[in-house]
Steps between C-alpha positions, in 0.01 A plus 500: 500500500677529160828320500772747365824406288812633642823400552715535797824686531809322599771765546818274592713705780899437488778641744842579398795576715571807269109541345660820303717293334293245439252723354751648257546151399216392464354791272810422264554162484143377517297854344336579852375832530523743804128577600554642857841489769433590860815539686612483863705784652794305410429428190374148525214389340181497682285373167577541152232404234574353169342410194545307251235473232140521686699312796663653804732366768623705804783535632662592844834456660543320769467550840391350836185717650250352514336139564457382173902623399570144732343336230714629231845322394713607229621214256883557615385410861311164392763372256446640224123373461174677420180413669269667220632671122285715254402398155479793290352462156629703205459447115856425442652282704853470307553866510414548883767179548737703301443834721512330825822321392626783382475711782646185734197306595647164642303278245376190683233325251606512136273685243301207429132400305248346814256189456255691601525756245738869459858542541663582844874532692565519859774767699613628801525920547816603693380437818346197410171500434377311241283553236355352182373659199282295228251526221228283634257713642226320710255730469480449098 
């Protein structure tokens, strides 16, 4: 048997109260880009895939069907905290701090040089999620 080199893909899955919105904001104040929507009669968002770079998150609104939705909590209803964030890495970190501020990310870690090598910031999305953004890239 010949051992094979491949990587796994992690495809982090958010929920939004208003995923529309969210995705609006996300593709400007971040540079996400629309791959595929799929929509509920009502509009909601069933599943929404982003990308951003070779990366892709998903994205859904949210909604209490099935087993795994009692899992789910949204940051407003656990005071304000995240369980788990993405770290996105892009070439410029001082330039995606200055988009995401500009378009009213809630910044949370300064724009700051790590120990362990790149430059990074922390923020929060308007629903709270929070995400961080850096030039260290672990697979270099």
């Amino acid at each position: 048997m010949t051992a094979r080199n491949t990587r796994s893909t992690i495809i982090p899955g958010m929920r939004y109260r208003d995923a529309a919105a969210a995705i609006d904001w996300l593709c400007k104040a971040f540079g996400f880009e629309v791959d595929d929507v799929y929509k509920n009669p009502d509009g909601t968002i069933i599943h929404a895939q982003l990308t951003f770079g070779n990366g892709m998150i998903m994205i859904g609104s949210v909604r209490n069907e099935t087993d795994f939705d009692a899992f789910i909590k949204q940051p407003d209803e656990i005071g304000g905290f995240e369980t788990q964030s993405a770290y996105l890495v892009v070439e410029d970190a001082q330039a995606m701090y200055e988009r995401a501020k500009a378009a009213g990310a809630q910044i949370v870690v300064e724009l700051k040089f790590e120990d362990y090598g790149g430059q990074g910031f922390s923020c929060r999305d308007p629903e709270g999620r929070l995400w961080n953004f850096g030039t260290y890239d672990p697979w270099v």
